[in-house]
LUMSE-203248 format. One line per field, with one value per atom (N, C-alpha, C): residue in three letters; atom name; x, y, z. Coordinates in Angstrom, 3 decimals. Layout:
BEGIN
r <- (ALA / ...)
a <- (CA / ...)
px <- (X / ...)
py <- (Y / ...)
pz <- (Z / ...)
This chain:
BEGIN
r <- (UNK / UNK / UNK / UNK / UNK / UNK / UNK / UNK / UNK / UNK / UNK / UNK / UNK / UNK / UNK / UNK / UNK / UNK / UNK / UNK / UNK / UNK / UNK / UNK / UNK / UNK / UNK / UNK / UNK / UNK / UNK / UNK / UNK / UNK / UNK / UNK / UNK / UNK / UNK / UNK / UNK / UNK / UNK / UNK / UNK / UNK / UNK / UNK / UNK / UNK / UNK / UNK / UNK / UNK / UNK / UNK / UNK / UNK / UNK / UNK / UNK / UNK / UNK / UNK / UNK / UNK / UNK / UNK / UNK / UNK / UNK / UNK / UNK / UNK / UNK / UNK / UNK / UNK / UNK / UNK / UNK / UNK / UNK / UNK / UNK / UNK / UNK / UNK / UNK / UNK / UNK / UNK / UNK / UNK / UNK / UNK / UNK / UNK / UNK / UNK / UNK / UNK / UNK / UNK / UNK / UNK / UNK / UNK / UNK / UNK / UNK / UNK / UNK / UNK / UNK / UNK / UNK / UNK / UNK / UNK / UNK / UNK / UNK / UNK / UNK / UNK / UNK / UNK / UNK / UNK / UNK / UNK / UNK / UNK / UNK / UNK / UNK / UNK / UNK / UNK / UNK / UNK / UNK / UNK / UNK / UNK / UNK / UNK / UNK / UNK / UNK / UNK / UNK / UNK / UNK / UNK / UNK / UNK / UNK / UNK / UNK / UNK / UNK / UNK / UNK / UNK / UNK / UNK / UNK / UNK / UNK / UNK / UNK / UNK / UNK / UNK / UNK / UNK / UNK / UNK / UNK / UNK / UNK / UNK / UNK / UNK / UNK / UNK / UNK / UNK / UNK / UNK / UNK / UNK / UNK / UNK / UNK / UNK / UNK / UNK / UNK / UNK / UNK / UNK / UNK / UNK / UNK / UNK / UNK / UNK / UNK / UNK / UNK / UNK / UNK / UNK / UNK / UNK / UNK / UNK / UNK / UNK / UNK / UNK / UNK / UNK / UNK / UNK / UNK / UNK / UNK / UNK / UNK / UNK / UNK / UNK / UNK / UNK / UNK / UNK / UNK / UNK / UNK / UNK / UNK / UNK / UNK / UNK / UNK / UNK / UNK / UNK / UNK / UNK / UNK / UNK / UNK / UNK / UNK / UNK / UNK / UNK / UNK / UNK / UNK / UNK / UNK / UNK / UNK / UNK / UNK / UNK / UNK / UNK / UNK / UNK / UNK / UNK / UNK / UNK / UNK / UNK / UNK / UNK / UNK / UNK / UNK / UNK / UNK / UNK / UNK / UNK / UNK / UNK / UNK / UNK / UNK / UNK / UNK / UNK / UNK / UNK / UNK / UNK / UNK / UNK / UNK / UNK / UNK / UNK / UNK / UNK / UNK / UNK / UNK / UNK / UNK / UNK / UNK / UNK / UNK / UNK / UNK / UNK / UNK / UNK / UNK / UNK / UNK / UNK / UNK / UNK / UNK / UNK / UNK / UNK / UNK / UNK / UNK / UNK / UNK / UNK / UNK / UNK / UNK / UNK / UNK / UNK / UNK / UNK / UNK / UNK / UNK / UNK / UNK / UNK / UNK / UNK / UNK / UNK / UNK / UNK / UNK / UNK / UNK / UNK / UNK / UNK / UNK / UNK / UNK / UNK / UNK / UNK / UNK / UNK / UNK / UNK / UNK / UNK / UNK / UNK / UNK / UNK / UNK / UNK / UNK / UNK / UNK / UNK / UNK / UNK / UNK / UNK / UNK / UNK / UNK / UNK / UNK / UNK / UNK / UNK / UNK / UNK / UNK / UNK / UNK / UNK / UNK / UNK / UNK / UNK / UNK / UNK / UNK / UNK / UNK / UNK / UNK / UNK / UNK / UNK / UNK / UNK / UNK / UNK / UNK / UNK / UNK / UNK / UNK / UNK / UNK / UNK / UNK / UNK / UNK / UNK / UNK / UNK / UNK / UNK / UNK / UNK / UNK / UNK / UNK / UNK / UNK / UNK / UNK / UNK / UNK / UNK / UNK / UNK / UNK / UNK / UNK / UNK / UNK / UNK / UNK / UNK / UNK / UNK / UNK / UNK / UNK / UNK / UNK / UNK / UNK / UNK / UNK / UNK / UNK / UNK / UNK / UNK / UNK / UNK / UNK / UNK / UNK / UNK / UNK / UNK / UNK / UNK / UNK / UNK / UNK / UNK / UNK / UNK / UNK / UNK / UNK / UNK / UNK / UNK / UNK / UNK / UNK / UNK / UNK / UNK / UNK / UNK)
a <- (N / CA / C / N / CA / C / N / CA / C / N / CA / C / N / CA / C / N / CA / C / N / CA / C / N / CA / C / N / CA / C / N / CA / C / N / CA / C / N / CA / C / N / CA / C / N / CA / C / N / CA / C / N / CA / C / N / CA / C / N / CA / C / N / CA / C / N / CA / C / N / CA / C / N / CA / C / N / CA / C / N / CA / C / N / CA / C / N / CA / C / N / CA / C / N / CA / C / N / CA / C / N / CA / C / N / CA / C / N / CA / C / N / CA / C / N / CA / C / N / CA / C / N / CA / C / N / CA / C / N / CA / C / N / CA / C / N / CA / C / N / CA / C / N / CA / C / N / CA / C / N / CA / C / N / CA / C / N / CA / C / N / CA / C / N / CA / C / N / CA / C / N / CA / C / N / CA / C / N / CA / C / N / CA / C / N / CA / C / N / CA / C / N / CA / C / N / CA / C / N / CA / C / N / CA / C / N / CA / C / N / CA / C / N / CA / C / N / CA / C / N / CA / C / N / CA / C / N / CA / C / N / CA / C / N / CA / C / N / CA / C / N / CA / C / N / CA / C / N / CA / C / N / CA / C / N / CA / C / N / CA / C / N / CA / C / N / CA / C / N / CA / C / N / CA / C / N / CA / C / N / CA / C / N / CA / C / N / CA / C / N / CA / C / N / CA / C / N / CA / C / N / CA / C / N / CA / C / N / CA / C / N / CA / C / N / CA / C / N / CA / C / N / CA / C / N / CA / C / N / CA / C / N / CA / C / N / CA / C / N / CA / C / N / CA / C / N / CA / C / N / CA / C / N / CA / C / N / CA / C / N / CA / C / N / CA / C / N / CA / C / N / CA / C / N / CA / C / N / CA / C / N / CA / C / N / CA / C / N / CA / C / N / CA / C / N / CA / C / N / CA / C / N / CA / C / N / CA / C / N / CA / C / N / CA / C / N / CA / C / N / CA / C / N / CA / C / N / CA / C / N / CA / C / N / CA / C / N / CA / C / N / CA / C / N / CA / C / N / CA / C / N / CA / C / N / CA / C / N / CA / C / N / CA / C / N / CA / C / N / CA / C / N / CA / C / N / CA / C / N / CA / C / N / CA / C / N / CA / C / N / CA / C / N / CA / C / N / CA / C / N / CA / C / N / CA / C / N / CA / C / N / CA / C / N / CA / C / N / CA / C / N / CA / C / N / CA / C / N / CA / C / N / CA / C / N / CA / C / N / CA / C / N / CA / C / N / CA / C / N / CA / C / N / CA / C / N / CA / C / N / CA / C / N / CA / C / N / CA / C / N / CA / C / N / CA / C / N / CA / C / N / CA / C / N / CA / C / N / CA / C / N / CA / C)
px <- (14.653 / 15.248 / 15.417 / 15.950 / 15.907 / 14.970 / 13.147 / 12.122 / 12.000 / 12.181 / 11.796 / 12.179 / 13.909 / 14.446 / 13.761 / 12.603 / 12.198 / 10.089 / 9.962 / 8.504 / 8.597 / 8.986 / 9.336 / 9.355 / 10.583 / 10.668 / 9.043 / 9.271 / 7.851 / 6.663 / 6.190 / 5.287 / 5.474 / 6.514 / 6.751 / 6.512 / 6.656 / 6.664 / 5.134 / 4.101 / 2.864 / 1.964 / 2.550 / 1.958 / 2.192 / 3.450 / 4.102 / 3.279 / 2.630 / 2.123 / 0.355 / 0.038 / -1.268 / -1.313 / -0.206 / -0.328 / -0.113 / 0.493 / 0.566 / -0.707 / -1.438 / -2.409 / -3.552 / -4.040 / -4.912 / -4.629 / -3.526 / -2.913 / -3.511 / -3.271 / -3.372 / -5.284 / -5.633 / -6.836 / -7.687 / -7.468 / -7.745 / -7.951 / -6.549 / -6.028 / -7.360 / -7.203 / -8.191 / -9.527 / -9.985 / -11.669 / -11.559 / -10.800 / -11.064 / -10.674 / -9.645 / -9.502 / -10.598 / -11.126 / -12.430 / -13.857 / -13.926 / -14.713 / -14.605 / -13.410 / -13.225 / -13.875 / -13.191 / -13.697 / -15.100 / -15.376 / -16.590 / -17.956 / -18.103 / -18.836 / -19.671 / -20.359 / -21.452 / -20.666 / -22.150 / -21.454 / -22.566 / -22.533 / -23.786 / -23.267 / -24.466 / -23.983 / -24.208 / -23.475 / -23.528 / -23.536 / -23.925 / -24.232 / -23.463 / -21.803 / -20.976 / -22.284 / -22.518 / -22.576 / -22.458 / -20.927 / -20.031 / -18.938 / -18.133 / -16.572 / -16.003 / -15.200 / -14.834 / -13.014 / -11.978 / -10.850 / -10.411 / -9.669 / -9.199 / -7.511 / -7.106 / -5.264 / -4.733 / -3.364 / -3.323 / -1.348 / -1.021 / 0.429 / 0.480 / 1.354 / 2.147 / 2.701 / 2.225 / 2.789 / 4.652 / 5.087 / 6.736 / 7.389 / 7.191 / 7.544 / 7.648 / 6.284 / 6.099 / 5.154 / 5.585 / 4.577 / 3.255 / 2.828 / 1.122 / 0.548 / -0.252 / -1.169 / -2.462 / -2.961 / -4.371 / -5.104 / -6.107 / -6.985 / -8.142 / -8.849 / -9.592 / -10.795 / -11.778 / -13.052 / -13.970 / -14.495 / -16.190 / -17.157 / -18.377 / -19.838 / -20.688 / -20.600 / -21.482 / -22.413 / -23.057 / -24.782 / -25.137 / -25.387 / -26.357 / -26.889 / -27.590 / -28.651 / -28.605 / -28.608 / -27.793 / -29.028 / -28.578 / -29.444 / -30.846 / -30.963 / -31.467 / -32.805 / -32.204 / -33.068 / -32.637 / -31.277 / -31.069 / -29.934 / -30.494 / -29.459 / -28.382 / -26.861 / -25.995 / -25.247 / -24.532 / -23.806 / -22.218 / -20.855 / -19.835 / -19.240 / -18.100 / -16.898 / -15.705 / -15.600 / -14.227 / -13.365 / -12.464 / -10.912 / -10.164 / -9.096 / -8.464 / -9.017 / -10.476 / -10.743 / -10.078 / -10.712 / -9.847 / -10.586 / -9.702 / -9.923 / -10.894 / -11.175 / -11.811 / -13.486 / -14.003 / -15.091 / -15.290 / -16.545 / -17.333 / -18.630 / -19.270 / -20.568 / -21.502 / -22.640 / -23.591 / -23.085 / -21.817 / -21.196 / -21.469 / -21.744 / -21.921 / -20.854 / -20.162 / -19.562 / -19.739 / -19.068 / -19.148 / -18.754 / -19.164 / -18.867 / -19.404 / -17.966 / -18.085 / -18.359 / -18.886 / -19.339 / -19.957 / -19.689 / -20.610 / -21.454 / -22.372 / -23.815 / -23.884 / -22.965 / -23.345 / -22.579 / -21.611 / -21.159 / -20.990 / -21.985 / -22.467 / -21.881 / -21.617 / -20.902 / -19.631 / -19.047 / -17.550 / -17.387 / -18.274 / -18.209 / -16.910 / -15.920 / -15.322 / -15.848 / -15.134 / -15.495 / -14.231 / -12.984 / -11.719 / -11.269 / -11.511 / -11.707 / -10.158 / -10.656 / -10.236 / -8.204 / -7.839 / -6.134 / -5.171 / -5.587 / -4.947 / -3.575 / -2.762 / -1.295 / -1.268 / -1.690 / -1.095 / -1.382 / -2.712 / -3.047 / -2.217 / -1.351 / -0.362 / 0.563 / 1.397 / 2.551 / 2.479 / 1.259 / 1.251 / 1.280 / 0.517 / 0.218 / 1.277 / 2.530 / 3.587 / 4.557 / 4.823 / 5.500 / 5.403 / 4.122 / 4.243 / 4.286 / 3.703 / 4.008 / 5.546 / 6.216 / 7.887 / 8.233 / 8.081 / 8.573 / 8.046 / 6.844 / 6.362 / 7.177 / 7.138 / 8.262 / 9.547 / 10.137 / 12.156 / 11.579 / 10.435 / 10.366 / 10.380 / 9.594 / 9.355 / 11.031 / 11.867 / 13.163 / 13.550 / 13.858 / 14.301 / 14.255 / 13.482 / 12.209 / 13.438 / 13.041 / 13.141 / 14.982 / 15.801 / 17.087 / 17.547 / 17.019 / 17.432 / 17.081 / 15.781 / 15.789 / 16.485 / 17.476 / 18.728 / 19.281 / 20.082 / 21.020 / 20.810 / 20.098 / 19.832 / 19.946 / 19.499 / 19.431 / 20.507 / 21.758 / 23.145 / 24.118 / 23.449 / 23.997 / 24.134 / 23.171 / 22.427 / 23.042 / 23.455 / 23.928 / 25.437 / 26.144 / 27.266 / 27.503 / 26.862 / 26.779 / 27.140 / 26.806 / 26.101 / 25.147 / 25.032 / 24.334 / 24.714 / 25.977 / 26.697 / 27.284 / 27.031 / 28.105 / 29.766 / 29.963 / 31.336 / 31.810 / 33.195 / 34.131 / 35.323 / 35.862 / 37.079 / 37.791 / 38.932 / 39.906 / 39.868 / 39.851 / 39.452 / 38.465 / 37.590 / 36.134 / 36.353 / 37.154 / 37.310 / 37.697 / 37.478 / 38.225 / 39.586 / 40.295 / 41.700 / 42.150 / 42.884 / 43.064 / 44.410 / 44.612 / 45.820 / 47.324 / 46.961 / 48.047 / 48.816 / 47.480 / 47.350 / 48.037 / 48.979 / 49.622 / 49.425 / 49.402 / 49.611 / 48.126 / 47.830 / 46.611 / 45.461 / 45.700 / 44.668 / 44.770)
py <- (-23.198 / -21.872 / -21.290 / -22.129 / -21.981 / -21.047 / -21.774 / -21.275 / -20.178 / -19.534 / -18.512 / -17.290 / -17.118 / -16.653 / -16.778 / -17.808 / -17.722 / -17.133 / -17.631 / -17.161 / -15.529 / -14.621 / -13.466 / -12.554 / -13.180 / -11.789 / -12.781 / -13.635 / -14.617 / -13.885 / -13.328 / -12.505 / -11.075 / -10.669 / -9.363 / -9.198 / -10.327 / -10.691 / -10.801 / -10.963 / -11.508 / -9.998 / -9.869 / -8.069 / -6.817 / -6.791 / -6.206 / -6.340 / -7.671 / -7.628 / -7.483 / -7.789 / -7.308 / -6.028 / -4.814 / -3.758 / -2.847 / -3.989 / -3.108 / -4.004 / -5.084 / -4.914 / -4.478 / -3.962 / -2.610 / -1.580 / -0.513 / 0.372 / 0.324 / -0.143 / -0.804 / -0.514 / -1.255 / -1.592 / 0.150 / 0.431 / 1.395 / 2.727 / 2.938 / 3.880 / 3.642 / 2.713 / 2.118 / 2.478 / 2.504 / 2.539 / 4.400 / 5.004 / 6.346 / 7.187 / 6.436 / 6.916 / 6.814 / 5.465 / 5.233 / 5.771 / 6.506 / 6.813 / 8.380 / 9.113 / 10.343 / 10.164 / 9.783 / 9.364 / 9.055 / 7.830 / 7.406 / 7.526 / 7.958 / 8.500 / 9.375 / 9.491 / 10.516 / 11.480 / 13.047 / 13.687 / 14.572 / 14.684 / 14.939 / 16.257 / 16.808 / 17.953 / 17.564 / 17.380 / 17.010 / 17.790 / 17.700 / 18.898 / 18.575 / 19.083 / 18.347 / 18.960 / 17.099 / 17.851 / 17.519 / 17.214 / 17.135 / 17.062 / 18.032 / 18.092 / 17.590 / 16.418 / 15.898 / 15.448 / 15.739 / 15.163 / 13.622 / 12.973 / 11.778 / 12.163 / 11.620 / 11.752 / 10.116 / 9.961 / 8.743 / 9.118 / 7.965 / 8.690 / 9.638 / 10.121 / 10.672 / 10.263 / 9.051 / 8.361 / 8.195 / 8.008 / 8.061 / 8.791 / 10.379 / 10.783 / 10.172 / 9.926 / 9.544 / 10.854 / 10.674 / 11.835 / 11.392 / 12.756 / 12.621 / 12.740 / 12.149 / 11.980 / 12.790 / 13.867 / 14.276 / 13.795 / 13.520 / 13.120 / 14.000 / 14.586 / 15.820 / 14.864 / 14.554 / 13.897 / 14.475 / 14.208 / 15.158 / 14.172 / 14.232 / 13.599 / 14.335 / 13.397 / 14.176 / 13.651 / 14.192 / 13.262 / 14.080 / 12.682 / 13.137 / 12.910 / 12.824 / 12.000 / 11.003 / 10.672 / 9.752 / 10.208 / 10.234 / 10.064 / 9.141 / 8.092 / 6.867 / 7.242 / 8.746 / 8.735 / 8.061 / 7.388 / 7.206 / 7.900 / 7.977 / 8.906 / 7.979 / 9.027 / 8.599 / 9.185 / 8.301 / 9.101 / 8.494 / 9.324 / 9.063 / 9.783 / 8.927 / 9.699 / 9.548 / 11.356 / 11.328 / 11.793 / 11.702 / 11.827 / 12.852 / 13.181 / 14.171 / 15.534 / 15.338 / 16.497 / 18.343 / 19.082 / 20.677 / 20.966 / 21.840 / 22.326 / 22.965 / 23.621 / 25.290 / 24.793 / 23.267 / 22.667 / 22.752 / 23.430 / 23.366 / 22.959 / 22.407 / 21.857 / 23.150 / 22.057 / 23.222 / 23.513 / 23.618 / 23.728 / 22.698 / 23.000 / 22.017 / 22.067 / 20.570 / 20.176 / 18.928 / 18.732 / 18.080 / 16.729 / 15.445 / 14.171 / 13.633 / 12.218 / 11.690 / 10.194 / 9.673 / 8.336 / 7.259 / 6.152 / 5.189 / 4.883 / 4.724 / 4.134 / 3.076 / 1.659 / 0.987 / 0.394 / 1.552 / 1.333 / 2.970 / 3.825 / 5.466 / 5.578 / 4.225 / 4.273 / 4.813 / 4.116 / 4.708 / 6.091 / 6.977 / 8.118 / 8.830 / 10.153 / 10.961 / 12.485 / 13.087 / 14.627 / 15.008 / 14.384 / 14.994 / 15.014 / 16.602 / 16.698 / 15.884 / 15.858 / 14.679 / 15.456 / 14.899 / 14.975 / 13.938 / 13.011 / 11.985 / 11.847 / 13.009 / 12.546 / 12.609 / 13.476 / 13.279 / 11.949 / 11.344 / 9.612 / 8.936 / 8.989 / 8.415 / 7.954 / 9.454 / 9.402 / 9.197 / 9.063 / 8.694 / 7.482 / 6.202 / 5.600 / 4.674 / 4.998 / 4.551 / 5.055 / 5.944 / 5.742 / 5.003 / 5.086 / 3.806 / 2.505 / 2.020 / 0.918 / 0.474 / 1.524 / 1.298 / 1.269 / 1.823 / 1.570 / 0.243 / -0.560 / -1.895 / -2.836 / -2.039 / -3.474 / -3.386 / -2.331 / -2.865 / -2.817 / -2.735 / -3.550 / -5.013 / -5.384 / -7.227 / -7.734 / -6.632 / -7.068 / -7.355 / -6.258 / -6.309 / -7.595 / -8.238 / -9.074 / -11.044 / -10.499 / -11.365 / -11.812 / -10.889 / -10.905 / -11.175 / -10.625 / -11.348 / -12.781 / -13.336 / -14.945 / -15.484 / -14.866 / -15.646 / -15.504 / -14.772 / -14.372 / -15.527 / -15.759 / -16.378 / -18.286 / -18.432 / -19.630 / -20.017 / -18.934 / -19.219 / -19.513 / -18.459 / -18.130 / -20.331 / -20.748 / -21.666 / -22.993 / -22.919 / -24.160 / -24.106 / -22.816 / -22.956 / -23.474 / -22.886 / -23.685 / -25.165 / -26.099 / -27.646 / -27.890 / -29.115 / -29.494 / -29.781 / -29.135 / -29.426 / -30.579 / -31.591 / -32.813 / -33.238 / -31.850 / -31.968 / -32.737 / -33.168 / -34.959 / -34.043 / -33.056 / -32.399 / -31.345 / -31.157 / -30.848 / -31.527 / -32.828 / -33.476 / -33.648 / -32.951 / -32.545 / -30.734 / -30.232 / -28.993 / -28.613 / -27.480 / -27.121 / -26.769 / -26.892 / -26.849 / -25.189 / -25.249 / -23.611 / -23.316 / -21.797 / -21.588 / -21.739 / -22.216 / -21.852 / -24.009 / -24.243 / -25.977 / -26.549 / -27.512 / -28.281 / -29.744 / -29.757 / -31.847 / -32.242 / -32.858 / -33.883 / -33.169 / -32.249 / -31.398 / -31.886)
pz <- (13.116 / 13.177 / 11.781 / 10.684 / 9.526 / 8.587 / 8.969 / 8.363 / 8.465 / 10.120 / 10.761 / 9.193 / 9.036 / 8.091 / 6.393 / 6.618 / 4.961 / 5.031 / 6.516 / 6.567 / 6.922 / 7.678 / 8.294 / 6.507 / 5.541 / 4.722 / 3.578 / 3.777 / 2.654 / 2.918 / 4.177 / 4.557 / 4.213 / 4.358 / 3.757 / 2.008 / 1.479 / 0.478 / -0.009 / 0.450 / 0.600 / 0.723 / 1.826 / 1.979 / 0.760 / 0.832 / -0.739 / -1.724 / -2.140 / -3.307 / -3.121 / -1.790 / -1.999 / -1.574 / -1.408 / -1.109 / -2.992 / -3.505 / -5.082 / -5.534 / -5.289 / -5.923 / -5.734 / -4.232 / -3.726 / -4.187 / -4.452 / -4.745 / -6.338 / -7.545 / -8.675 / -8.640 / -8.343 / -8.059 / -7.471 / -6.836 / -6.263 / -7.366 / -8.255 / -8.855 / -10.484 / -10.456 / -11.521 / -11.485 / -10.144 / -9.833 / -9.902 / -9.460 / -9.342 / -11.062 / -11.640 / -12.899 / -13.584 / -13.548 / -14.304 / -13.880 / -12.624 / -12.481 / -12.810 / -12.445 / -13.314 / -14.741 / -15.505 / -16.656 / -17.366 / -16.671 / -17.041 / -16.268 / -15.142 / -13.667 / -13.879 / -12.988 / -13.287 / -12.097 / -12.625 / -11.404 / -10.320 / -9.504 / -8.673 / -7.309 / -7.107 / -6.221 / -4.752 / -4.654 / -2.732 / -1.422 / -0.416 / 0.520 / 1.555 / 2.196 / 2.960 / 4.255 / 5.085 / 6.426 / 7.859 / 7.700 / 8.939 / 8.422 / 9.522 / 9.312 / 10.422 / 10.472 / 11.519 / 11.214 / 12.091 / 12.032 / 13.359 / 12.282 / 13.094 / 13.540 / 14.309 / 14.833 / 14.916 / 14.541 / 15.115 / 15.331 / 16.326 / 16.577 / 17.880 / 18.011 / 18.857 / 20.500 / 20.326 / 21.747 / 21.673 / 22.502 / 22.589 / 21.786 / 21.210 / 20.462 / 19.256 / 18.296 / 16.971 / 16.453 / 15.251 / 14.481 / 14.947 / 14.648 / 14.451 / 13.248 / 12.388 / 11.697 / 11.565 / 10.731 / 11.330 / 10.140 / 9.814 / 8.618 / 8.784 / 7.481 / 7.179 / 7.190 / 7.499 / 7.374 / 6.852 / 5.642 / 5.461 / 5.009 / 5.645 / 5.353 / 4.646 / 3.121 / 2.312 / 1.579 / 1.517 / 1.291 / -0.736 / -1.684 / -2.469 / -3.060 / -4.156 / -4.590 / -6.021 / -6.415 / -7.566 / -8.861 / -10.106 / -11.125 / -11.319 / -11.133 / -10.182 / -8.964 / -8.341 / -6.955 / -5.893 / -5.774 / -4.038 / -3.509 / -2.494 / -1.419 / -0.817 / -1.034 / -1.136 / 0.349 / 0.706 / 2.133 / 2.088 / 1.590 / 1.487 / 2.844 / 3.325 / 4.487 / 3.103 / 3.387 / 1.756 / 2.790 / 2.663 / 3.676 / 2.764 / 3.402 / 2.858 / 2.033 / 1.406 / 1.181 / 1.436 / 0.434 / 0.636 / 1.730 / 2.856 / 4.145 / 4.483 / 2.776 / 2.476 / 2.781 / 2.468 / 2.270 / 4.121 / 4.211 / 5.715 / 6.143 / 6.943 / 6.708 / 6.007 / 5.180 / 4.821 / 3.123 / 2.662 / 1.440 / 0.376 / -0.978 / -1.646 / -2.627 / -3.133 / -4.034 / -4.660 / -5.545 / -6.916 / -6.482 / -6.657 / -6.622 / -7.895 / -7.819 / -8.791 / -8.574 / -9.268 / -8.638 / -10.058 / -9.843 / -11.207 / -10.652 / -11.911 / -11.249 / -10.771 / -10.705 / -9.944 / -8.361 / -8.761 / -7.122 / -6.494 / -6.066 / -6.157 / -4.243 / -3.791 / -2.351 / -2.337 / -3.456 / -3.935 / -4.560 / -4.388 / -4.693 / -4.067 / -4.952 / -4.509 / -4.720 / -4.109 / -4.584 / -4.743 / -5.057 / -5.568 / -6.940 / -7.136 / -8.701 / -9.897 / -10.735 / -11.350 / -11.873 / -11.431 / -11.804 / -12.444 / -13.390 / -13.592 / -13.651 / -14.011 / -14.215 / -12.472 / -11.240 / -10.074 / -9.174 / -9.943 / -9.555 / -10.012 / -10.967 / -12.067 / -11.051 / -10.848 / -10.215 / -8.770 / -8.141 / -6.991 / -6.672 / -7.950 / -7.609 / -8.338 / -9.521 / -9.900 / -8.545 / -7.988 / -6.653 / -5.713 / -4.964 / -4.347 / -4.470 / -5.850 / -6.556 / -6.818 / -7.127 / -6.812 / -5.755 / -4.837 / -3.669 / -2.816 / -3.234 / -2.786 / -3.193 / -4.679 / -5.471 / -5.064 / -4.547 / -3.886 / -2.154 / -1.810 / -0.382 / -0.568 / -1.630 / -2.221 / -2.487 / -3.152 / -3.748 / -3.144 / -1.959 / -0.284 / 0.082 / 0.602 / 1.099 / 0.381 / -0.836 / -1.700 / -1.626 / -1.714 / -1.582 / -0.153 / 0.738 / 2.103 / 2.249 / 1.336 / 1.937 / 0.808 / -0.517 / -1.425 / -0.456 / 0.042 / 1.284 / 2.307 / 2.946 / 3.704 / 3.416 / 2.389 / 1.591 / 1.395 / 0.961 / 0.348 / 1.812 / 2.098 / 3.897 / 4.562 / 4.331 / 5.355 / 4.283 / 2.800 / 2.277 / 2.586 / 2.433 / 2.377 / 3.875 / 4.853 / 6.350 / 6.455 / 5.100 / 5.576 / 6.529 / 6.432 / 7.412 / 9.151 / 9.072 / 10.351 / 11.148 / 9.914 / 9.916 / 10.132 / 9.876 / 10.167 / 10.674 / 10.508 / 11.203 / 11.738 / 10.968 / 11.481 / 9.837 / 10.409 / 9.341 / 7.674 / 7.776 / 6.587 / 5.513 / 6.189 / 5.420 / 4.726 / 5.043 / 5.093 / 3.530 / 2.733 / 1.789 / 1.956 / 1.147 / 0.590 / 0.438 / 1.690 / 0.933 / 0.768 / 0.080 / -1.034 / 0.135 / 1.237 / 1.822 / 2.049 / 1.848 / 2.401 / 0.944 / 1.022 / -0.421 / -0.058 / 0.846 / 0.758 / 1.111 / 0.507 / 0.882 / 0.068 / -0.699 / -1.469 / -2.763)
């Protein structure tokens, strides 16, 4: 019964950190590809939205989908699904992607903003790390919780601490 209390937040604990080191990771490949990336004209052509949610009264979710095809410096044809994209983009429209030459799959077409990748990606990174704290402080809690318990040996009264009210035999 014990473990249950140290595997439950240990997993939360586990997730937490491979969610700041995707996040991390992530923020890295798109900075650097702003940066250092090539850039190519792409022809969006499909606009498609996804939903997820709204069963038992939960939000709904909509995600902006666009398929955009283009051709790399190199000569190969490239086919990205970019999410969230601007609304204003409709099939048939061409825009700007950015992509490195050797991974041109990972292409974006979201023009380059680094301080708002910054702070997006230092926010949720804080907020992973006091879910981990979270996480981390409930199984001290729990630990302190479960020694001060004993082992449940107890004999009676005589095993007991001494308290300010008790004088003889203390």
């Amino acid at each position: 019964m014990e473990a249950f209390f140290y595997v439950i937040p240990g997993l939360f604990v586990v997730g937490g950190a491979y969610g700041v080191i995707r996040t991390l990771k992530r923020s890295r490949r798109i900075s650097r590809t702003w940066r250092h990336g090539r850039t190519a004209e792409a022809r969006c052509l499909r606009v498609y939205t996804t939903t997820r949610g709204g069963g038992e009264d939960s939000a709904v979710r909509t995600t902006l989908h666009q398929i955009l095809e283009f051709t790399t410096a190199e000569g190969r044809t490239v086919r990205i699904d970019e999410t969230d994209g601007p609304s204003t983009v409709i099939e048939g429209d061409f825009v700007t992607v950015y992509y490195l030459p050797e991974s041109p799959e990972l292409a974006t077409a979201q023009p380059p903003a680094q301080r708002k990748l910054a702070v997006g990606t230092g926010c949720l990174v804080l907020f992973l790390l006091v879910f981990i704290g979270f996480a981390v402080a409930f199984m001290i809690g729990v630990h302190w919780g479960f020694s001060e318990a004993g082992t449940g040996t107890d004999t009676g009264p005589d095993d007991w601490p001494c308290t300010s009210y008790q004088t003889a035999g203390c």
